[in-house]
PDB file of N, CA, C, O and CB in Angstrom:
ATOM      1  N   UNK A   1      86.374  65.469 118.535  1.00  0.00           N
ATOM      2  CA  UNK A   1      86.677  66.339 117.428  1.00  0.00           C
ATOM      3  C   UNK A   1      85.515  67.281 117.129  1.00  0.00           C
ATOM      4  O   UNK A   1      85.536  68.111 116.221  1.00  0.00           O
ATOM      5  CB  UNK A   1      87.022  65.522 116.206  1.00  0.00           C
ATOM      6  N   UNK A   2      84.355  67.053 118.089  1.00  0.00           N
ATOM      7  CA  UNK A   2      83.805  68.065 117.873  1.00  0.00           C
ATOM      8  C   UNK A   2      83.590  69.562 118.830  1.00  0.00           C
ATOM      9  O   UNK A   2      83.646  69.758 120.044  1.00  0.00           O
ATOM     10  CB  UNK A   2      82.856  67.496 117.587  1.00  0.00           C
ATOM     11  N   UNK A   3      83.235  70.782 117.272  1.00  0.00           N
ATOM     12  CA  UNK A   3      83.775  71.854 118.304  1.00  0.00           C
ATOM     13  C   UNK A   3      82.374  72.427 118.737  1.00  0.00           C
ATOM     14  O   UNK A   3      81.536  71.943 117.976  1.00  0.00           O
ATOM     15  CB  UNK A   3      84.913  73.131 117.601  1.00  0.00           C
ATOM     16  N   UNK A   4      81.887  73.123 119.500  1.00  0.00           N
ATOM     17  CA  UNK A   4      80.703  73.829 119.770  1.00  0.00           C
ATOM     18  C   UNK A   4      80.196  74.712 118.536  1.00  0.00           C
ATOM     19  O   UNK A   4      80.705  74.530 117.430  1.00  0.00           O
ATOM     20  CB  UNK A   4      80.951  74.684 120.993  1.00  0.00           C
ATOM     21  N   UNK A   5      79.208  75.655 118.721  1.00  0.00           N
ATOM     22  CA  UNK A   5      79.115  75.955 117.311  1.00  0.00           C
ATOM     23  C   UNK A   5      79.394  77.934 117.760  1.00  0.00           C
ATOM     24  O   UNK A   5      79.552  78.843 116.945  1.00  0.00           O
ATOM     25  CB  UNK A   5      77.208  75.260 116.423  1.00  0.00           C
ATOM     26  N   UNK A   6      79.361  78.046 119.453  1.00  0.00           N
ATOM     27  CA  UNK A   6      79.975  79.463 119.420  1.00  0.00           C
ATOM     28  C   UNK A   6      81.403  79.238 119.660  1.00  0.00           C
ATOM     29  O   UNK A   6      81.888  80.194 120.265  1.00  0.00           O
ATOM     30  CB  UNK A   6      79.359  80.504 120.532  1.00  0.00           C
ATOM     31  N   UNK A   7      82.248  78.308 119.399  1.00  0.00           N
ATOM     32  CA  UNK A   7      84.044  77.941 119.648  1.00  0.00           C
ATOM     33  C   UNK A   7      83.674  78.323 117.755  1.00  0.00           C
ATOM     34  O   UNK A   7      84.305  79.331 117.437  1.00  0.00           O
ATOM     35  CB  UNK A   7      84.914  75.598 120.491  1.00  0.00           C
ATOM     36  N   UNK A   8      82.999  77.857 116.786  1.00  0.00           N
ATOM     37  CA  UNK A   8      83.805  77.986 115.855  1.00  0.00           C
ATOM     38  C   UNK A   8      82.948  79.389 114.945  1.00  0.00           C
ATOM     39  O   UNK A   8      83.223  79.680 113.781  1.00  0.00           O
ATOM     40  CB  UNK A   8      84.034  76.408 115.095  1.00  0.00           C
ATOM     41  N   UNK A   9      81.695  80.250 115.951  1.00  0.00           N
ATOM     42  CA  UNK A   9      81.543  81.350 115.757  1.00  0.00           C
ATOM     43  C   UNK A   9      82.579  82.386 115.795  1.00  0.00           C
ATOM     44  O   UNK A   9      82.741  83.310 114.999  1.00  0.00           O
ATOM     45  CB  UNK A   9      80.754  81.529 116.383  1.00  0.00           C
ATOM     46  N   UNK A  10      83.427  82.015 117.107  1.00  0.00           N
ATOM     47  CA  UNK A  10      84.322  83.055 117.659  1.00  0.00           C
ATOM     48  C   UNK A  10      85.648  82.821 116.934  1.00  0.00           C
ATOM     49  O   UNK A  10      86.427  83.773 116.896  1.00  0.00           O
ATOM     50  CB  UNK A  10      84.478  82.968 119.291  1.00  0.00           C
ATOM     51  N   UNK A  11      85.945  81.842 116.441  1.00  0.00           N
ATOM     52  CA  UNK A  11      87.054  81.337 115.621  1.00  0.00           C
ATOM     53  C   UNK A  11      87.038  81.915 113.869  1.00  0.00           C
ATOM     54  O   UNK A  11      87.999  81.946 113.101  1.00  0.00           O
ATOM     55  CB  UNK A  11      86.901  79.599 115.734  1.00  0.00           C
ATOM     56  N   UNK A  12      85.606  82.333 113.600  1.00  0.00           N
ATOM     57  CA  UNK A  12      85.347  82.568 112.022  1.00  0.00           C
ATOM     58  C   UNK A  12      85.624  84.243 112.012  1.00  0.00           C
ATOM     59  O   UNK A  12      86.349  84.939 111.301  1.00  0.00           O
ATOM     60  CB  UNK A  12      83.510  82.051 111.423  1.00  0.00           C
ATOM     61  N   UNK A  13      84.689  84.571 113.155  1.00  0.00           N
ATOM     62  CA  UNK A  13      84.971  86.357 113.582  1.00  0.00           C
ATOM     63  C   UNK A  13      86.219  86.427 113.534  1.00  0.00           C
ATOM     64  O   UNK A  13      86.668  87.220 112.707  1.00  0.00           O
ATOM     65  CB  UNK A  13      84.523  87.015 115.139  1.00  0.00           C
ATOM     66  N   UNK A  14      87.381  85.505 114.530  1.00  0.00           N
ATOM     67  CA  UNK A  14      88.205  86.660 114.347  1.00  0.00           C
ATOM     68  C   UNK A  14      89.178  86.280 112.838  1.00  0.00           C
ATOM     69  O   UNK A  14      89.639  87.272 112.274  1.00  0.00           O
ATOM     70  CB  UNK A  14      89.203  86.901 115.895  1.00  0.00           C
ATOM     71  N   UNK A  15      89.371  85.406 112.436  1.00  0.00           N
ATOM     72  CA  UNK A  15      89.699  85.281 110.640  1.00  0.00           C
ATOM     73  C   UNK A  15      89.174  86.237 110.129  1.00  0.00           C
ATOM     74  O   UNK A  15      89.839  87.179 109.698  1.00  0.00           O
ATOM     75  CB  UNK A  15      89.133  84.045 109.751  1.00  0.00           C
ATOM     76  N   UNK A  16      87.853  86.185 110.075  1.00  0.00           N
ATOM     77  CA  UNK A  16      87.366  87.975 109.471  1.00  0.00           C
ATOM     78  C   UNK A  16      88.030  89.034 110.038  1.00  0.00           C
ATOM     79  O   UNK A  16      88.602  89.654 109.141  1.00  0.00           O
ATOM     80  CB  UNK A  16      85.764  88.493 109.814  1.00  0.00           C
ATOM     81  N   UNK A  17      88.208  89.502 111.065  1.00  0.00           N
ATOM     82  CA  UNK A  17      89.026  90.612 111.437  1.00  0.00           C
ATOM     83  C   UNK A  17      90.506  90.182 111.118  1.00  0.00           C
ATOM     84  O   UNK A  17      91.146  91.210 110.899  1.00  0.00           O
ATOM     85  CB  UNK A  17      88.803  91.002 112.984  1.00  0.00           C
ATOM     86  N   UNK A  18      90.994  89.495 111.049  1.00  0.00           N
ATOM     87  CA  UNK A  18      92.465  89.537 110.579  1.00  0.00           C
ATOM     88  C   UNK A  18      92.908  90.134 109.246  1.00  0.00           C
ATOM     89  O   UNK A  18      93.820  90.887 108.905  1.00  0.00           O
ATOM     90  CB  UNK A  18      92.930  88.217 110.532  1.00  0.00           C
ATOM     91  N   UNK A  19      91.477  89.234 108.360  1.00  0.00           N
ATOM     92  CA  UNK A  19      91.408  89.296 107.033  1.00  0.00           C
ATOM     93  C   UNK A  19      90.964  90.717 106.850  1.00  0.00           C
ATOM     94  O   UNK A  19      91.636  91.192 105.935  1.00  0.00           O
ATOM     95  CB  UNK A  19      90.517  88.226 106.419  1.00  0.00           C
ATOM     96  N   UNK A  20      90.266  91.446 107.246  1.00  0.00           N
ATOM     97  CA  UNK A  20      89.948  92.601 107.300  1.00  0.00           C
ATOM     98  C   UNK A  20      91.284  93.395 107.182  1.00  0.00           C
ATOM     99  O   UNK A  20      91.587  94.120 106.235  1.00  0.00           O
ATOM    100  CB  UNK A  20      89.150  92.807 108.440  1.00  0.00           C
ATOM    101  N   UNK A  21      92.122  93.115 108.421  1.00  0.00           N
ATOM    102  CA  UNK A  21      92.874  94.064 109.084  1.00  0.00           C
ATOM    103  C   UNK A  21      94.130  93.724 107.864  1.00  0.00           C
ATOM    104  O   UNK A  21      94.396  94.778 107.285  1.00  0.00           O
ATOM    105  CB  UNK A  21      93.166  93.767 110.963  1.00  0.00           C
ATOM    106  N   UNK A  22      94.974  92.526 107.320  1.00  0.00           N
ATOM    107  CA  UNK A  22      95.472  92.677 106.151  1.00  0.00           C
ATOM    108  C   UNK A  22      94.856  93.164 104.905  1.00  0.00           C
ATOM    109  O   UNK A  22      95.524  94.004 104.302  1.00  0.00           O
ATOM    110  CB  UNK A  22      95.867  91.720 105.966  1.00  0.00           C
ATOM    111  N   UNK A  23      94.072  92.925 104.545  1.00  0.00           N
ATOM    112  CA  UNK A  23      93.392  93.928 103.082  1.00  0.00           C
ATOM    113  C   UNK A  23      93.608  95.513 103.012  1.00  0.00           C
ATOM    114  O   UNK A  23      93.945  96.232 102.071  1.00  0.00           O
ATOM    115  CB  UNK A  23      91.578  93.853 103.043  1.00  0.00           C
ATOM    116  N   UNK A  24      93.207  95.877 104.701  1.00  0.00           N
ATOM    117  CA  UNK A  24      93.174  97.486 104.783  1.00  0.00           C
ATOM    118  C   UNK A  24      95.082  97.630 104.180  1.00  0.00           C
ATOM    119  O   UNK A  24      95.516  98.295 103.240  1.00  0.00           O
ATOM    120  CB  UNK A  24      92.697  98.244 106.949  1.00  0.00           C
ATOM    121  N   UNK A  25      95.728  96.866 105.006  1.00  0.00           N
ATOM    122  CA  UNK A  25      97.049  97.087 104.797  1.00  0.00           C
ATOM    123  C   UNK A  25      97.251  97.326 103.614  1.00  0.00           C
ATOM    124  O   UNK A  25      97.575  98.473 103.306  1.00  0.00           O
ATOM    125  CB  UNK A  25      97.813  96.197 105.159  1.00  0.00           C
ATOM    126  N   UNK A  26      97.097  96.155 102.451  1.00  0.00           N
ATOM    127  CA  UNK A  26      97.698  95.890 101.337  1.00  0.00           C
ATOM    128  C   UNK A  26      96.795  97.480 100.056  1.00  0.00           C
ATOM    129  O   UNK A  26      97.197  98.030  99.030  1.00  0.00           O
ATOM    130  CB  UNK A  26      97.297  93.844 100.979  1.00  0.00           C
ATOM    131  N   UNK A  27      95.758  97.605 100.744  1.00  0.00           N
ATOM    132  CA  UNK A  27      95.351  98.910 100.390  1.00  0.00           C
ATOM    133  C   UNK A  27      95.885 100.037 100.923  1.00  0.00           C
ATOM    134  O   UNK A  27      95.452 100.999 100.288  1.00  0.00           O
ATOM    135  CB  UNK A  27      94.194  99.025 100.574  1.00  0.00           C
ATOM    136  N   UNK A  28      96.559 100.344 101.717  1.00  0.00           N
ATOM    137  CA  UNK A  28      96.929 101.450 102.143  1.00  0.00           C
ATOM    138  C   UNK A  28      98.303 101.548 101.281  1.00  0.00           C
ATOM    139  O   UNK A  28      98.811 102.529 100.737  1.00  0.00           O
ATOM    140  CB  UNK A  28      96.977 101.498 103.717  1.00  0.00           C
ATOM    141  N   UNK A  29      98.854  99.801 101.362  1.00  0.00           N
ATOM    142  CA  UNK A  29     100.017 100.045 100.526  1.00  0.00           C
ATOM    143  C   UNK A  29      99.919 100.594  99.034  1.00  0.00           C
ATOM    144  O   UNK A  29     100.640 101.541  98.721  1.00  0.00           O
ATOM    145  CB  UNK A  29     100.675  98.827 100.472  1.00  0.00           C
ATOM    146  N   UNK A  30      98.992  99.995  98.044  1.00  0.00           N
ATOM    147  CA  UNK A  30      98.625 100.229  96.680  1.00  0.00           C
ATOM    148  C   UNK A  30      98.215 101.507  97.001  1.00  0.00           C
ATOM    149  O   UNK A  30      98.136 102.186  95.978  1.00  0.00           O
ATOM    150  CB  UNK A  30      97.579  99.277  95.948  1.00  0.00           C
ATOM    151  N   UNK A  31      97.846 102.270  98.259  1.00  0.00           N
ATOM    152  CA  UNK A  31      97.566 103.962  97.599  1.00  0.00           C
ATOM    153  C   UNK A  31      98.473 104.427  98.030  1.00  0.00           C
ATOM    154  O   UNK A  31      98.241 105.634  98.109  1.00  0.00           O
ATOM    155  CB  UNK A  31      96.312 104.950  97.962  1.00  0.00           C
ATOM    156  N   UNK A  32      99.757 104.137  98.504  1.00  0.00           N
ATOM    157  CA  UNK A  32     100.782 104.906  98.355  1.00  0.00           C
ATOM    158  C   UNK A  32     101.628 105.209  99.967  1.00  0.00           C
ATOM    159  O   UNK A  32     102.304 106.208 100.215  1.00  0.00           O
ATOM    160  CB  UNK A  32     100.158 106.214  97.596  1.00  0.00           C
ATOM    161  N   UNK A  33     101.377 104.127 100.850  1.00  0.00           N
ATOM    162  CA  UNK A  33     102.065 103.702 102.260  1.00  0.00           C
ATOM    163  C   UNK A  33     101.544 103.825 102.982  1.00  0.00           C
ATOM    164  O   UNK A  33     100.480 104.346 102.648  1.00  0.00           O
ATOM    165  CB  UNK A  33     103.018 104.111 102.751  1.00  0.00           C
ATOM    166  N   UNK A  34     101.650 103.550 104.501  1.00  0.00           N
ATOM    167  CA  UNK A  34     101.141 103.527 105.090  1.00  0.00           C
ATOM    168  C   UNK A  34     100.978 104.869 106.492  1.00  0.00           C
ATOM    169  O   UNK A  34     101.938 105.578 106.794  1.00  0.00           O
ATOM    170  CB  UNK A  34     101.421 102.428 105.067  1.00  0.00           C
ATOM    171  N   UNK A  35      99.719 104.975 107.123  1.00  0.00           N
ATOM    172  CA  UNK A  35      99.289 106.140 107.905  1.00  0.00           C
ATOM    173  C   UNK A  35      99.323 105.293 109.059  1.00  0.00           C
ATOM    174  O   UNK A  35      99.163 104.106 109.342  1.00  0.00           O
ATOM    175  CB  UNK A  35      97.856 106.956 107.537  1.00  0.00           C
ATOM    176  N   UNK A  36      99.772 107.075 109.959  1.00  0.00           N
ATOM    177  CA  UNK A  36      99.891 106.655 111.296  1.00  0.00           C
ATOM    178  C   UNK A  36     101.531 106.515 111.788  1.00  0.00           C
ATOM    179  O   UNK A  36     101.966 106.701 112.924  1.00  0.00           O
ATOM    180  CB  UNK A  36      99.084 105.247 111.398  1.00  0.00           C
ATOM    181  N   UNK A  37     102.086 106.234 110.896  1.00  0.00           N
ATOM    182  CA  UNK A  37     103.622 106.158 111.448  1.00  0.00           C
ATOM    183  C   UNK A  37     104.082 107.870 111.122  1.00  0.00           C
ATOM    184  O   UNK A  37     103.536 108.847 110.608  1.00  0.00           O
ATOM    185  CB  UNK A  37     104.783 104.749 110.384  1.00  0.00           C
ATOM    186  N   UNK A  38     105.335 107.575 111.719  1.00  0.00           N
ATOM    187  CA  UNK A  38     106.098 108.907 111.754  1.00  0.00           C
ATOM    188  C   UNK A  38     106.548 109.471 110.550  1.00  0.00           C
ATOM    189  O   UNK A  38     107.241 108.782 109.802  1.00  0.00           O
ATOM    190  CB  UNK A  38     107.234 108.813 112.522  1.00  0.00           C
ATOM    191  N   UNK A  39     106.293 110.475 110.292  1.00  0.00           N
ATOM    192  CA  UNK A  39     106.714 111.453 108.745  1.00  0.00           C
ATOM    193  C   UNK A  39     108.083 111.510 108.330  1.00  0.00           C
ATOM    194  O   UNK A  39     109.007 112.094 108.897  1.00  0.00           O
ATOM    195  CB  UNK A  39     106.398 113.109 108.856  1.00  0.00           C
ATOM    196  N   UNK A  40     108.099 111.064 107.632  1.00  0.00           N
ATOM    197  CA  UNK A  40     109.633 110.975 106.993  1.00  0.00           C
ATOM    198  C   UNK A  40     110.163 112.128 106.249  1.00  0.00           C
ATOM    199  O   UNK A  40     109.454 112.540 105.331  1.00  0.00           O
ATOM    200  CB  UNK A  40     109.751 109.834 105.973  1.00  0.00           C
ATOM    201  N   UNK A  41     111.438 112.809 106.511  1.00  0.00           N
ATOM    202  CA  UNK A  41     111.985 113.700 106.275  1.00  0.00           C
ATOM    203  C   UNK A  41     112.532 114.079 104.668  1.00  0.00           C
ATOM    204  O   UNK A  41     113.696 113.678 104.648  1.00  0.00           O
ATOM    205  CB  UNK A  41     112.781 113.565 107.175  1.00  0.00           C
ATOM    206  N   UNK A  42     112.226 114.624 103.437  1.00  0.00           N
ATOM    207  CA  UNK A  42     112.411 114.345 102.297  1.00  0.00           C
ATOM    208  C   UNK A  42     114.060 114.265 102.346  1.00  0.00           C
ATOM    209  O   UNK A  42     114.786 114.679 103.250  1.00  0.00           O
ATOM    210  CB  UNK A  42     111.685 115.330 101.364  1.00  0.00           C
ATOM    211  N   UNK A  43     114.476 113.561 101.016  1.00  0.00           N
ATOM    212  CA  UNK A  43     115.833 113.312 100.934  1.00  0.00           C
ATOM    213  C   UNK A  43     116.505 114.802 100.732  1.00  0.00           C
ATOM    214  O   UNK A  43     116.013 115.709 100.060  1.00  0.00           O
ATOM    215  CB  UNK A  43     116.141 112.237  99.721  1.00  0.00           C
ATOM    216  N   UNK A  44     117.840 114.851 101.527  1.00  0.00           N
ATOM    217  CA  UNK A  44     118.546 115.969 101.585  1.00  0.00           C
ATOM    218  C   UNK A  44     117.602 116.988 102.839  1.00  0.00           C
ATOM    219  O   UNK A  44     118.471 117.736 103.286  1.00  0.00           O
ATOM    220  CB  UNK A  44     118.673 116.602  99.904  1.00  0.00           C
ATOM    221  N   UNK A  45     116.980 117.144 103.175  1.00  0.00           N
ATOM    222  CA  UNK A  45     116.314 118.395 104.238  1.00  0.00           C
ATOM    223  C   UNK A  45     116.655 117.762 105.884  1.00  0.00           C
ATOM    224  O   UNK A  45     116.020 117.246 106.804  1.00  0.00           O
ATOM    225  CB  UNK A  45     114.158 118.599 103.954  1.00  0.00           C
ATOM    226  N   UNK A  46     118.041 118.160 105.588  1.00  0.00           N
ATOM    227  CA  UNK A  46     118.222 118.055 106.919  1.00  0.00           C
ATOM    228  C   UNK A  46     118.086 119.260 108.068  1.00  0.00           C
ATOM    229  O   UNK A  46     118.500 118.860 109.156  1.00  0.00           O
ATOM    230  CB  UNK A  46     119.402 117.569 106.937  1.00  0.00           C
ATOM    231  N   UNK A  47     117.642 120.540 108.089  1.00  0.00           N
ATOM    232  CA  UNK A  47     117.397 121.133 109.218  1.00  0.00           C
ATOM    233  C   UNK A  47     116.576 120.519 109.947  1.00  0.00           C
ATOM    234  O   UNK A  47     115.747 119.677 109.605  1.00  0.00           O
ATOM    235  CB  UNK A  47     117.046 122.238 109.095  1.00  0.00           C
ATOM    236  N   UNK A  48     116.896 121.122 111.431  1.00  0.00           N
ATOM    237  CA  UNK A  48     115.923 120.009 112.544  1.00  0.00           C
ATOM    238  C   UNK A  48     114.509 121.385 112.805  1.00  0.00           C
ATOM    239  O   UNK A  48     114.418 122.583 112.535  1.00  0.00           O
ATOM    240  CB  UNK A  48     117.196 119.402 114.732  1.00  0.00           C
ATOM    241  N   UNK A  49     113.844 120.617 113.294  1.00  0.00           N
ATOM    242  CA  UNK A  49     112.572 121.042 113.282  1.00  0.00           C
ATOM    243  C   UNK A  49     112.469 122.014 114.686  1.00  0.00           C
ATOM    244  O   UNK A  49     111.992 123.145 114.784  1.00  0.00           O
ATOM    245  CB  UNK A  49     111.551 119.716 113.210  1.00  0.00           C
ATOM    246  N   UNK A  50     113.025 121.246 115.620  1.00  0.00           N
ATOM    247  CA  UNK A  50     113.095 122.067 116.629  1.00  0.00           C
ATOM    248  C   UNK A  50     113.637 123.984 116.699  1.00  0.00           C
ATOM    249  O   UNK A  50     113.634 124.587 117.772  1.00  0.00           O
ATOM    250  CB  UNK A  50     113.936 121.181 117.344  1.00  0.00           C
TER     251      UNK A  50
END
């Protein structure tokens, strides 16, 4: 049961990056959605872009 001490270095890093990587989320959500996805078309504007 015992683990090495770089098995539970590499095990703490990546919890920090997870934890990282949800927070950014839940902040991107509270400022108002999320970036990087595709632009959404306002309601009713249907001409095509092309």
């Amino acid at each position: 049961m015992s683990e090495s001490k770089e098995d539970r270095q590499q095990r703490l890093a990546q919890a920090l990056r997870n934890n990282l990587r949800r927070r950014k989320g839940q902040a991107r959500e509270r400022a108002g959605g999320t970036t990087g996805g595709p632009a959404q078309p306002a309601p009713g504007d249907n001409d095509p872009v092309n």
